[in-house]
C-alpha positions as CSV (number, residue, x, y, z in Angstrom):
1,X,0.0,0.0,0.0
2,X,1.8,3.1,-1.1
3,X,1.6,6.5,1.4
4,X,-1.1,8.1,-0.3
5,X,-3.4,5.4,0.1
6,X,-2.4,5.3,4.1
7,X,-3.0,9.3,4.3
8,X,-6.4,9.0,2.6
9,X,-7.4,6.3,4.9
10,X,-5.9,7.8,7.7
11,X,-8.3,11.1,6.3
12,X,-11.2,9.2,6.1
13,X,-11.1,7.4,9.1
14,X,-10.7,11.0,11.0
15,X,-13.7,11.6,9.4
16,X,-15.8,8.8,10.5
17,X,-14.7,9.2,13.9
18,X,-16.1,12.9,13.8
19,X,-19.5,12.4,12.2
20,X,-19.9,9.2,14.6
21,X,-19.0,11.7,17.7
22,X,-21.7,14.2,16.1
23,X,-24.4,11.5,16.4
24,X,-23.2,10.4,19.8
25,X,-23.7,14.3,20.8
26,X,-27.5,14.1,19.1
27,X,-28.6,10.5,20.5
28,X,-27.2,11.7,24.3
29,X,-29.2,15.0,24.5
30,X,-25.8,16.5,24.1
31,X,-27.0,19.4,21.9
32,X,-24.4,22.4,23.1
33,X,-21.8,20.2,22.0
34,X,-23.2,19.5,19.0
35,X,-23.5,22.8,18.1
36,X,-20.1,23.6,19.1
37,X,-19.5,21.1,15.6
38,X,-20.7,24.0,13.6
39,X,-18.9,27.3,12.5
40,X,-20.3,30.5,12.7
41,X,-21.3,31.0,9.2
42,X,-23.0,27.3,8.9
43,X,-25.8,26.6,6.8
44,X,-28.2,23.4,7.5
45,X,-30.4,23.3,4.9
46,X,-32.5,20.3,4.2
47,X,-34.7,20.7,0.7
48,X,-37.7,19.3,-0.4
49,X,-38.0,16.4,-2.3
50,X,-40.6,15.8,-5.1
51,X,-41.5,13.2,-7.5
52,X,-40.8,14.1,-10.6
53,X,-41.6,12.6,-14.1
54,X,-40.1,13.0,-18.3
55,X,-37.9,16.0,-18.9
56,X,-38.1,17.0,-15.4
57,X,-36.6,14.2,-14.0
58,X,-33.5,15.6,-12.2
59,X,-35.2,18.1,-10.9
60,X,-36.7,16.5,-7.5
61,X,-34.8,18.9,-5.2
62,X,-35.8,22.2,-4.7
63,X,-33.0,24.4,-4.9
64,X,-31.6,27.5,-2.2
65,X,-34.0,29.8,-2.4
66,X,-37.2,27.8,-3.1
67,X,-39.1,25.6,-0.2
68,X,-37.1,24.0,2.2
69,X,-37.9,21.6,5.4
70,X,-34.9,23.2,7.1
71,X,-32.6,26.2,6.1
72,X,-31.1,27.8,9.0
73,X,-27.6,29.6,10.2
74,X,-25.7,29.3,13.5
75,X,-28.1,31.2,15.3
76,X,-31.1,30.0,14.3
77,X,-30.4,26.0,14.7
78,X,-28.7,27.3,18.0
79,X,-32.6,28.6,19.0
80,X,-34.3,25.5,17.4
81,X,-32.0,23.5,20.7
82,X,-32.5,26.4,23.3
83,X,-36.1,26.0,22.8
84,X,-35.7,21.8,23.1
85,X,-33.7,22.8,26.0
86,X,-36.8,24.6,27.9
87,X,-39.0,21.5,28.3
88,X,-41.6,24.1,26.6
89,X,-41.5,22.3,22.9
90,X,-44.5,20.1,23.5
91,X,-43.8,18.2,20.6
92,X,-40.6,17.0,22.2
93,X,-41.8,16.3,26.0
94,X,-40.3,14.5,27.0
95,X,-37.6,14.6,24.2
96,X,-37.6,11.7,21.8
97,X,-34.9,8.7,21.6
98,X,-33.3,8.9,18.6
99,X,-30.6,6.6,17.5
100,X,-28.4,8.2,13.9
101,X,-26.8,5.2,12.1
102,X,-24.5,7.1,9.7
103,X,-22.7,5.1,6.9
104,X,-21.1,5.0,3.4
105,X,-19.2,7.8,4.5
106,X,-17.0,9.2,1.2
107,X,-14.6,12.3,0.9
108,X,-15.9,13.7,-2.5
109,X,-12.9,16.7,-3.0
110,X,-9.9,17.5,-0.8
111,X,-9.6,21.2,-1.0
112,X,-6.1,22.5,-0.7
113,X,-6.7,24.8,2.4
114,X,-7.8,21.3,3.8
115,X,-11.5,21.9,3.5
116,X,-13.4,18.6,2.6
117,X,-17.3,17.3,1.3
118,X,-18.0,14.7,2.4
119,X,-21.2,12.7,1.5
120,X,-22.7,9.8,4.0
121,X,-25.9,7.9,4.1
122,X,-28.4,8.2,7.3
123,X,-31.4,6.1,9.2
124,X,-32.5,7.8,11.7
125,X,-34.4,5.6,14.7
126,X,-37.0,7.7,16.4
127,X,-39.1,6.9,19.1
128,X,-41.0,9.0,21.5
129,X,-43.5,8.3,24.1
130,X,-44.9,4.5,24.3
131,X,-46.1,4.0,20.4
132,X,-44.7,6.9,18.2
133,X,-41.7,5.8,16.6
134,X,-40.3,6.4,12.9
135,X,-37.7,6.1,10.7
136,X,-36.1,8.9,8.4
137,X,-33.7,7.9,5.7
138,X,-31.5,9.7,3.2
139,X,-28.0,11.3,2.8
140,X,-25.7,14.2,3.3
141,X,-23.7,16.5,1.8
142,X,-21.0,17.7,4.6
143,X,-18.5,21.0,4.3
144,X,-15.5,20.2,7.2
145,X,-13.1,22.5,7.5
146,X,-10.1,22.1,10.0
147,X,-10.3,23.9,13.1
148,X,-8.2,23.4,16.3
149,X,-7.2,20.0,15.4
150,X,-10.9,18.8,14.7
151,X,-13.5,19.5,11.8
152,X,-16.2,22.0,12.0
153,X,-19.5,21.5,9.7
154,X,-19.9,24.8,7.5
155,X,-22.2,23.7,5.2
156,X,-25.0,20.4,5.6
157,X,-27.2,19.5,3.1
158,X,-29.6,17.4,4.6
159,X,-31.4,14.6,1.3
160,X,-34.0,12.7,2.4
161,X,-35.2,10.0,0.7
162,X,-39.1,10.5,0.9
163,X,-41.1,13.2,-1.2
164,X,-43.2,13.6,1.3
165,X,-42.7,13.4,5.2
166,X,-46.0,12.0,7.2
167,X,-44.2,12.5,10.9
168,X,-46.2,14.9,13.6
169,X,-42.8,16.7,13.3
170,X,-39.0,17.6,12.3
171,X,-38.2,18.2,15.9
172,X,-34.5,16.0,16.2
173,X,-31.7,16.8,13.9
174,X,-30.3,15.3,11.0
């Protein structure tokens, strides 16, 4: 196996051991540390998904801009877990179980300054009081940058498989 083979596993193996640690933080409740993942100027954005048909196949996801499921910054995912961290967001009282199973994990471009995508497959486990429970599935597109040793999320773009979502809610994070 020649060195460049060793770095990139060595690369990709950091970065499986990060986005495991980020859904350790969201399945523990640990939601300040999760945020503490996420830079400053971070966008989360998850689009909708359509079914389309002919000549617009290719076209199933809305684009920035258009209708979105999720498209916040730093400060607004950072009120979405203040809020969960009240006890007042009845839709997630007491908060739901969740357990993120994150696979299939590939580095898509190495920038020079070290930035990276990254794109992994999800399933998301959720279960909350004694018979609501659901299962989300889809993948993501991740930004990393370095910082202090670690990544930080810039950028998440958030795929899911389904057109259209049938849960009470999109209380837990992708």
């Amino acid at each position: 196996m020649n060195a460049h083979a060793v770095a990139d596993m060595a690369l990709w193996f950091r970065v499986q051991a990060f986005l495991a640690l980020e859904a350790r933080l969201q399945d523990d409740h640990h939601l300040t540390d999760w945020l503490a993942l996420f830079s400053d100027d971070l966008r989360y954005w998850m689009p909708v998904v359509t079914n389309r048909i002919g000549r617009d196949l290719g076209k199933e996801i809305s684009a920035f801009g258009e209708v979105a499921h999720f498209d916040d910054d730093k400060t607004s995912l950072t009120n979405r877990v203040k809020r969960l961290q009240t006890g007042m967001a009845w839709a997630e009282t007491p908060p739901s179980r969740t357990r993120h199973l994150i696979s299939n994990v590939e580095i898509l471009k190495v920038e020079e300054d070290g930035r990276l995508e990254v794109r992994s497959t999800f399933l998301i486990y959720r279960s909350h009081l004694e018979y609501e429970f659901e299962t989300f599935s889809g993948f993501r597109h991740d930004y990393l940058r370095p910082h202090q040793d670690e990544w930080q999320i810039y950028r998440r773009d958030i795929i899911l498989d389904q057109s259209v979502v049938t849960q009470k809610n999109l209380g837990i994070f992708f």
